[in-house]
DOFI-583726 format. One line per field, with one value per atom (N, C-alpha, C): residue number from 1; atom name; x, y, z. Coordinates in nm, 4 decimals, always signed. Layout:
<pts>
seq = c(NUM, ...);
atom = c(CA, ...);
u = c(X, ...);
v = c(Y, ...);
w = c(Z, ...);
</pts>
This chain:
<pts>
seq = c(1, 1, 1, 2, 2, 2, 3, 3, 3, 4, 4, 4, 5, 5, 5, 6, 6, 6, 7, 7, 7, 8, 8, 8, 9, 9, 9, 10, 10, 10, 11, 11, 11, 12, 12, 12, 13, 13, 13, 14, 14, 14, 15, 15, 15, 16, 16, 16, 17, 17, 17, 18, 18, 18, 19, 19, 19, 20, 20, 20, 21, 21, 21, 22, 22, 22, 23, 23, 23, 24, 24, 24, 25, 25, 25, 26, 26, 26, 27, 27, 27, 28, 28, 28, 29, 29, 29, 30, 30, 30, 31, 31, 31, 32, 32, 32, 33, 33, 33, 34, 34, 34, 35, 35, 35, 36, 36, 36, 37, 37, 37, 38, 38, 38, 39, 39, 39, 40, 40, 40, 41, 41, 41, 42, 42, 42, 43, 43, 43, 44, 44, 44, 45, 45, 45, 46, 46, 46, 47, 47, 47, 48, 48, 48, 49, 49, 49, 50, 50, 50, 51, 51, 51, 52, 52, 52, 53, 53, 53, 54, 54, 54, 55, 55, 55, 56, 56, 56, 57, 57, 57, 58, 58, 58, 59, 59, 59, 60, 60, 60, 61, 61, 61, 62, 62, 62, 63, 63, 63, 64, 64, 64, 65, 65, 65, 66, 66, 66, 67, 67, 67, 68, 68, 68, 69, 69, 69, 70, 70, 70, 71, 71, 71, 72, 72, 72, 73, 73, 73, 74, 74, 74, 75, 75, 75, 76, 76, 76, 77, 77, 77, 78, 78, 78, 79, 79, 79, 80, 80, 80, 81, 81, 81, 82, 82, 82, 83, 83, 83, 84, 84, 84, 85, 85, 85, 86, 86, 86, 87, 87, 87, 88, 88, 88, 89, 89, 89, 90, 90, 90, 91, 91, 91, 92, 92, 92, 93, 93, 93, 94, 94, 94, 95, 95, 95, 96, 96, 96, 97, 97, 97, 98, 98, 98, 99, 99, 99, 100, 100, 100, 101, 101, 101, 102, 102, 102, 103, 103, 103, 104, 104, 104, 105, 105, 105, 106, 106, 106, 107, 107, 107, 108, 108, 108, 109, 109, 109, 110, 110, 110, 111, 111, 111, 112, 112, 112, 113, 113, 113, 114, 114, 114, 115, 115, 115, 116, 116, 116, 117, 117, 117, 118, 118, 118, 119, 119, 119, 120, 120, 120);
atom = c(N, CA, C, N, CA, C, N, CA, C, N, CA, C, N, CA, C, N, CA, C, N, CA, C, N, CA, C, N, CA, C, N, CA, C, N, CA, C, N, CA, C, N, CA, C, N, CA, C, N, CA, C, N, CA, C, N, CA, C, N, CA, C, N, CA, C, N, CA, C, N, CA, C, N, CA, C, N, CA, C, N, CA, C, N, CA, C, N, CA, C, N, CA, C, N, CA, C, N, CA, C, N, CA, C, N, CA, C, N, CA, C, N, CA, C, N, CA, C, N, CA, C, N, CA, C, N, CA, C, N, CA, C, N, CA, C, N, CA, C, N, CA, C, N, CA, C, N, CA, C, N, CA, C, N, CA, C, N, CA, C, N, CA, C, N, CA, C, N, CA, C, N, CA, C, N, CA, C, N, CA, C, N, CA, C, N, CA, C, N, CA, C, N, CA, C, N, CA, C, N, CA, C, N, CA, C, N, CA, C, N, CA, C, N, CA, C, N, CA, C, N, CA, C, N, CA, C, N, CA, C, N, CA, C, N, CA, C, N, CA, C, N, CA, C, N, CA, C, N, CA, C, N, CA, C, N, CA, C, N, CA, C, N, CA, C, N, CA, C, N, CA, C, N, CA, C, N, CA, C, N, CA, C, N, CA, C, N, CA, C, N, CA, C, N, CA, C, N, CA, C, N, CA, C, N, CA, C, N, CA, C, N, CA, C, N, CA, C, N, CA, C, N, CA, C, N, CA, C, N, CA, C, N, CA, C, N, CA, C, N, CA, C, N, CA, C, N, CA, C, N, CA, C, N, CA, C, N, CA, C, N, CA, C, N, CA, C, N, CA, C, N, CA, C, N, CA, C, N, CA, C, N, CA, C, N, CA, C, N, CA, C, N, CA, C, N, CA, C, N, CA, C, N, CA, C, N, CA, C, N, CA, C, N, CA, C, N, CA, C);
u = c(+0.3553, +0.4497, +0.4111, +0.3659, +0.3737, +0.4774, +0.4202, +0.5049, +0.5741, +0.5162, +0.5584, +0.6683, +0.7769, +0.8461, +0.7723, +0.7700, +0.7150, +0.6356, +0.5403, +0.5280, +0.6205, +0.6546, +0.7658, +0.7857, +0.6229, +0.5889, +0.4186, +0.3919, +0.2498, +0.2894, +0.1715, +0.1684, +0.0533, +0.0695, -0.0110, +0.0128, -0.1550, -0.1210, -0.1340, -0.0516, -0.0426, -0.0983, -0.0865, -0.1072, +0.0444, +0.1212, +0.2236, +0.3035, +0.4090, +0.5692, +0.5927, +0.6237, +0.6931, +0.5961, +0.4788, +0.3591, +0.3702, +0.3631, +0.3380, +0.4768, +0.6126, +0.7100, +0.7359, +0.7128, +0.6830, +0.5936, +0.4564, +0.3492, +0.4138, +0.4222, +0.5042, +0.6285, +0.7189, +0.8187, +0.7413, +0.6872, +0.6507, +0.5663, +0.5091, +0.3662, +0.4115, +0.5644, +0.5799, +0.7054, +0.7846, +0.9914, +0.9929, +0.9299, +0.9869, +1.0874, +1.2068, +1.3052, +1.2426, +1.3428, +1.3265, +1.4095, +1.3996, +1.4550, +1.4599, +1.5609, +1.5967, +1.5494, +1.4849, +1.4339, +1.3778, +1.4311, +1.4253, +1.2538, +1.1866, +1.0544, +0.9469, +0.9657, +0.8535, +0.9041, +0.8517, +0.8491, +0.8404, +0.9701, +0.9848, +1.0163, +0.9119, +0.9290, +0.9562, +1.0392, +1.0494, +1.0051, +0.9143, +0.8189, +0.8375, +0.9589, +1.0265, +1.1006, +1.0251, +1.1258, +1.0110, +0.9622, +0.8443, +0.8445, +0.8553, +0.8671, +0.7094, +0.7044, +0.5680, +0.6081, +0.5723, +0.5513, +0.4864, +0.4954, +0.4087, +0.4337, +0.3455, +0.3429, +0.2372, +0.2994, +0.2374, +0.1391, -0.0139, -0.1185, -0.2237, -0.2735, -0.3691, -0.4763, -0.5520, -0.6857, -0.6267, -0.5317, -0.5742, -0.6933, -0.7025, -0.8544, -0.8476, -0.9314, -0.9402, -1.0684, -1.1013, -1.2518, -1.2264, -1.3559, -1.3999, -1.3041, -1.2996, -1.2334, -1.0943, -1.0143, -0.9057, -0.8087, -0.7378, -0.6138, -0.5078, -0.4450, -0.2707, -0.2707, -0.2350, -0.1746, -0.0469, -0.0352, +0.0601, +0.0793, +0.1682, +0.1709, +0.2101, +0.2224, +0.2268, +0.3114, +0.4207, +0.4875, +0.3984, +0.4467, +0.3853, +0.2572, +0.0889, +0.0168, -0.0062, -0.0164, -0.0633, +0.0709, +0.2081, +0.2790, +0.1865, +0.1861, +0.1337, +0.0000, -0.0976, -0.2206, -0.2021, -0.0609, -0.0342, +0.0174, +0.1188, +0.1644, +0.0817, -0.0535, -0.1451, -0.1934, -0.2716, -0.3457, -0.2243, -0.0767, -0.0168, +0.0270, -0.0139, -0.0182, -0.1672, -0.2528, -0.3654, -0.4410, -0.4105, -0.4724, -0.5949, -0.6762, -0.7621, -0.7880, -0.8878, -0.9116, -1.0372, -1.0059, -1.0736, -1.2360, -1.3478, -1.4794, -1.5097, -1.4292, -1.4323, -1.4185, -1.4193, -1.3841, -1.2601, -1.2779, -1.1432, -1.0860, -0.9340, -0.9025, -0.9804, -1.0151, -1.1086, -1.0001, -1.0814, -1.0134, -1.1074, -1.0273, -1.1340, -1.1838, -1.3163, -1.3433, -1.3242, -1.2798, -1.2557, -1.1232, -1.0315, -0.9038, -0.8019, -0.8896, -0.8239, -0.6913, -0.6532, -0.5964, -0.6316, -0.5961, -0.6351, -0.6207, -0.7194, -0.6853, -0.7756, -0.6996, -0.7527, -0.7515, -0.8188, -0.7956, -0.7810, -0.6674, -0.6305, -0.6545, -0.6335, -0.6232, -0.4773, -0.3809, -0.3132, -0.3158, -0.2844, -0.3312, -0.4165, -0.3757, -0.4630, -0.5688, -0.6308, -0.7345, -0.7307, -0.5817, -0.5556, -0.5995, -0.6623, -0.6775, -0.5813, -0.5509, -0.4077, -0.4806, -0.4621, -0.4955, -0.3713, -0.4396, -0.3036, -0.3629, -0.2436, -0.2866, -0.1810, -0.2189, -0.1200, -0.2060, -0.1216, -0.1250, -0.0204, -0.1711, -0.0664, -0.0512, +0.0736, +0.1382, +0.0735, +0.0179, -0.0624, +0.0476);
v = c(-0.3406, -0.3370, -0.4446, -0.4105, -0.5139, -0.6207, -0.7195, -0.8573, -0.8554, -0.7746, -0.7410, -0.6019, -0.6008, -0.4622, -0.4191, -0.4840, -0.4222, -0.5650, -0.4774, -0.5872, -0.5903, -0.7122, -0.7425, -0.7570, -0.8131, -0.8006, -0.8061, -0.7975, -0.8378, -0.9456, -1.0018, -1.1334, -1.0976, -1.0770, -1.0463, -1.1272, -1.2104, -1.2527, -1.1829, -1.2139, -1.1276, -1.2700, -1.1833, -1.2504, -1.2499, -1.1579, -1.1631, -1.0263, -1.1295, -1.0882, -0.9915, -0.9715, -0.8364, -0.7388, -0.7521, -0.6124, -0.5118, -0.6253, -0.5959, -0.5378, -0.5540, -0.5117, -0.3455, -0.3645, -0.2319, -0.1493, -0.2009, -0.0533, -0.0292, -0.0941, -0.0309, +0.0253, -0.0221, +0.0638, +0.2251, +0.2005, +0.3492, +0.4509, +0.3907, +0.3977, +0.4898, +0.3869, +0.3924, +0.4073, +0.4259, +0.3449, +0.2969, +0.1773, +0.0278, -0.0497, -0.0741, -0.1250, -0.2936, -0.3601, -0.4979, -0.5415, -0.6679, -0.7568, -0.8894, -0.9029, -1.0164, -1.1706, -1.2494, -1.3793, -1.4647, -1.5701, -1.6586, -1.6849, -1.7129, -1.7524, -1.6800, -1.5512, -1.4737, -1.2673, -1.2384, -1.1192, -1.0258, -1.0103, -0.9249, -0.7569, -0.6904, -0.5208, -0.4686, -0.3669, -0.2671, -0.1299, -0.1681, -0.0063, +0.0384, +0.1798, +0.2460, +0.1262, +0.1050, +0.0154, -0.1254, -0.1443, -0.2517, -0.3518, -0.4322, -0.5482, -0.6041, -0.6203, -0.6438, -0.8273, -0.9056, -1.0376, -1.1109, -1.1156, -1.1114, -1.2426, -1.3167, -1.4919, -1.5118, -1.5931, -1.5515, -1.7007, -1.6831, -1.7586, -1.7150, -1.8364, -1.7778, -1.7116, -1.7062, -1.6480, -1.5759, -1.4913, -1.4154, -1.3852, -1.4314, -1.3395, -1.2814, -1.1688, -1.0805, -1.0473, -0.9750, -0.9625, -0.7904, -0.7135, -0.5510, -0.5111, -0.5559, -0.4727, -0.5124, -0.6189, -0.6797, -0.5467, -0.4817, -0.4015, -0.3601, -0.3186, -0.3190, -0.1273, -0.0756, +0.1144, +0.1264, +0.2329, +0.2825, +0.4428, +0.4808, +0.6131, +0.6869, +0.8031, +0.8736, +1.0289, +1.0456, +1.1855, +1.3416, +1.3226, +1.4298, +1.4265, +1.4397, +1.3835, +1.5150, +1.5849, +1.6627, +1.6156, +1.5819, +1.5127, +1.3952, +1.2755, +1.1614, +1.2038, +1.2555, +1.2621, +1.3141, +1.4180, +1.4600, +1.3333, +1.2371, +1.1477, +1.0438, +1.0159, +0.9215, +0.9829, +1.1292, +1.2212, +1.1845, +1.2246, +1.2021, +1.0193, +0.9636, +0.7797, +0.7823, +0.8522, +0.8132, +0.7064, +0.7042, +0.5847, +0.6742, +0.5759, +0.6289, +0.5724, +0.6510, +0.5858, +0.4958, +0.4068, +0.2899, +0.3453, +0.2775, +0.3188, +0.4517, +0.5432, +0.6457, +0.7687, +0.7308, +0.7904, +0.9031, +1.0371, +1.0675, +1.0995, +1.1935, +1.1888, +1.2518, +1.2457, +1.2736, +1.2766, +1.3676, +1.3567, +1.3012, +1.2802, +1.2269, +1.3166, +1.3511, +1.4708, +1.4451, +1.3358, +1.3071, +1.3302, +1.3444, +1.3575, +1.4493, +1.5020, +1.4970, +1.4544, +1.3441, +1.2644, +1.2502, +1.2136, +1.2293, +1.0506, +1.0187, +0.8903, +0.8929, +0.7859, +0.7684, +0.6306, +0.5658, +0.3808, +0.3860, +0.2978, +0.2499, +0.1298, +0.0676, -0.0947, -0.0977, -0.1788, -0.2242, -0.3558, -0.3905, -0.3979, -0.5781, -0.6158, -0.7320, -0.7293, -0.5816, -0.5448, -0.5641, -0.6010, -0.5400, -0.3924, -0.3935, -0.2796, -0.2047, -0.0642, +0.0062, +0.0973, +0.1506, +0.2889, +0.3059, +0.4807, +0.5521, +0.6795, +0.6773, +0.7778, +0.8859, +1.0035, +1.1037, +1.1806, +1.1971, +1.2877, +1.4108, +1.4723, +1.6183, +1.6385, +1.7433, +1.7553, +1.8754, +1.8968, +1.9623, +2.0527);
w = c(+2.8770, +2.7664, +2.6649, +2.5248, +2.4593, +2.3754, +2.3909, +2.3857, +2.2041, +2.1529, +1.9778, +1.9685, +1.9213, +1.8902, +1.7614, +1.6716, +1.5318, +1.4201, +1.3329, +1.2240, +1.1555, +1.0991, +1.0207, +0.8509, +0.8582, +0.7058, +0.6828, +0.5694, +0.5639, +0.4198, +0.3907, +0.2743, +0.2548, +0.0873, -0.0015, -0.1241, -0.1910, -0.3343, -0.4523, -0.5394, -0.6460, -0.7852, -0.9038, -1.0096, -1.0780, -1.1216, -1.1889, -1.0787, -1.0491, -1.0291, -1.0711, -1.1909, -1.2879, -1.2612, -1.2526, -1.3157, -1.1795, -1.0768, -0.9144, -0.8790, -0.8515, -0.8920, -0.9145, -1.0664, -1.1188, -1.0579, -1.0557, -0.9857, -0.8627, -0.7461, -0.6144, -0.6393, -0.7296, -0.7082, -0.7781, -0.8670, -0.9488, -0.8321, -0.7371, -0.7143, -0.5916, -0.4845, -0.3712, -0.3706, -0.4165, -0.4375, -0.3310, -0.3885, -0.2893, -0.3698, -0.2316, -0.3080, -0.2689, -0.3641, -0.4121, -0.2599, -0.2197, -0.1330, -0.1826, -0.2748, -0.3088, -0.2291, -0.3175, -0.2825, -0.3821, -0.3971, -0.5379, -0.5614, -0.4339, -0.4653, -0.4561, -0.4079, -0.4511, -0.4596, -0.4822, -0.4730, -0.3773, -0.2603, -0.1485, -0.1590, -0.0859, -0.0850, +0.0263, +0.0530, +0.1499, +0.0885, +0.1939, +0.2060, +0.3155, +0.3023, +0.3980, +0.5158, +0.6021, +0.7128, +0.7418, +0.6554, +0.6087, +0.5581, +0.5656, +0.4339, +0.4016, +0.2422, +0.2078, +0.0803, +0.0993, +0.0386, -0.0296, -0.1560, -0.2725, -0.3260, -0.2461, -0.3614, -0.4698, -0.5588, -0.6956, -0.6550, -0.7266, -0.6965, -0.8406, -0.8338, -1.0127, -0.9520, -0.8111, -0.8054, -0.6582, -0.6634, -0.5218, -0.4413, -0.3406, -0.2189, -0.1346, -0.1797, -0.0955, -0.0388, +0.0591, +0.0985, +0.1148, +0.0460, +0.0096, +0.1440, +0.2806, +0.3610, +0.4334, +0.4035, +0.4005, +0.3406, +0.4071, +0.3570, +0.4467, +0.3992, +0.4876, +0.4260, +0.5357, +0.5607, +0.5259, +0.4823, +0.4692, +0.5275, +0.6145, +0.6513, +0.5389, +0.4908, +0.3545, +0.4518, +0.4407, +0.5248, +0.4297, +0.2712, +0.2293, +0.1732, +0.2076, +0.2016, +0.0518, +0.0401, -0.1164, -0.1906, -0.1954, -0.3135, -0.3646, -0.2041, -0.2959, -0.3539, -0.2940, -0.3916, -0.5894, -0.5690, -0.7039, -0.7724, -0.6758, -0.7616, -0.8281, -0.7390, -0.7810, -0.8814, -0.9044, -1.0227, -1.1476, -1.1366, -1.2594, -1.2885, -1.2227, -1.3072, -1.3096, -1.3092, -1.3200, -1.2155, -1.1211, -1.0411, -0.9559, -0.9834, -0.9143, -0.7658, -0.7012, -0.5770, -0.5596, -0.4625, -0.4710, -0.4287, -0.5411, -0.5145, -0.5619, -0.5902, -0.6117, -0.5616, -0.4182, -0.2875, -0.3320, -0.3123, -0.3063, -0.1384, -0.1283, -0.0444, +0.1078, +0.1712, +0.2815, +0.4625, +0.4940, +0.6939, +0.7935, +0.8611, +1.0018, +1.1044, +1.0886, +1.1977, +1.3179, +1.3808, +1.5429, +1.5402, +1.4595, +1.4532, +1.3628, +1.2427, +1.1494, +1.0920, +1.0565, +0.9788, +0.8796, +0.7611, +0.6160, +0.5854, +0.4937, +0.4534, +0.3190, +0.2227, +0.0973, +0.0923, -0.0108, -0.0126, -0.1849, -0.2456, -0.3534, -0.4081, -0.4838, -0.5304, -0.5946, -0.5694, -0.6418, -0.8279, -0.8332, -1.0163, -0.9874, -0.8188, -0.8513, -0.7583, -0.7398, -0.6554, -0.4957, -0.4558, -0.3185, -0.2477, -0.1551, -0.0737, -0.0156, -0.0455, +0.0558, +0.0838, +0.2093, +0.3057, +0.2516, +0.2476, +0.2810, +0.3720, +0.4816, +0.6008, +0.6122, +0.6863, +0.6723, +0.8206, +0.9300, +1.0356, +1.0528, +1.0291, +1.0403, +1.1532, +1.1653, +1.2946, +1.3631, +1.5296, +1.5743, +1.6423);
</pts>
């Protein structure tokens, strides 16, 4: 049995508060979680933590998932904001599994999976 019930949050740096804010809620409807010093999200039953820093780091394979329920909505929702996918990669499956996954950047070049298992 493992000694963890769930992750609780992930911590991520951002450049600006407001911009970061906005793209997840547009991106994802993540609601806000009030907190004076930085910028807290719930993504679905998630919390995500956004401290503001002038040079965020990240390394090419550093990223945090997101499960995605309707996997052709979000791909439409990304095509109509225009976001593209990270590298250029578009959405692709896993032949050992098929699961679908795509990778994004958020606006201060954070890495997001996004995964989607269809039901067998």
């Amino acid at each position: 049995m493992s000694r963890v019930k769930t992750i609780h949050h992930v911590n991520v740096g951002i450049r600006d508060r407001e911009r970061t804010q906005a793209w997840y809620q547009q991106v994802f409807d993540a609601k806000v979680k009030p907190h004076p010093r930085m910028l807290q999200l719930y993504l679905g039953d998630s919390e995500i933590h956004f401290p503001e820093t002038p040079n965020p780091a990240y390394l090419k394979t550093n990223h945090f998932a997101v499960e995605v329920a309707d996997w052709e909505g979000m791909i439409a929702h990304l095509a109509a904001l225009d976001i593209p996918f990270d590298d250029g990669l578009g959405p692709q499956t896993r032949d050992y599994d098929g699961h679908h996954f795509a990778y994004i950047r958020d606006p201060d070049g954070n890495l997001i999976e996004l995964v989607h298992y269809p039901s067998t």
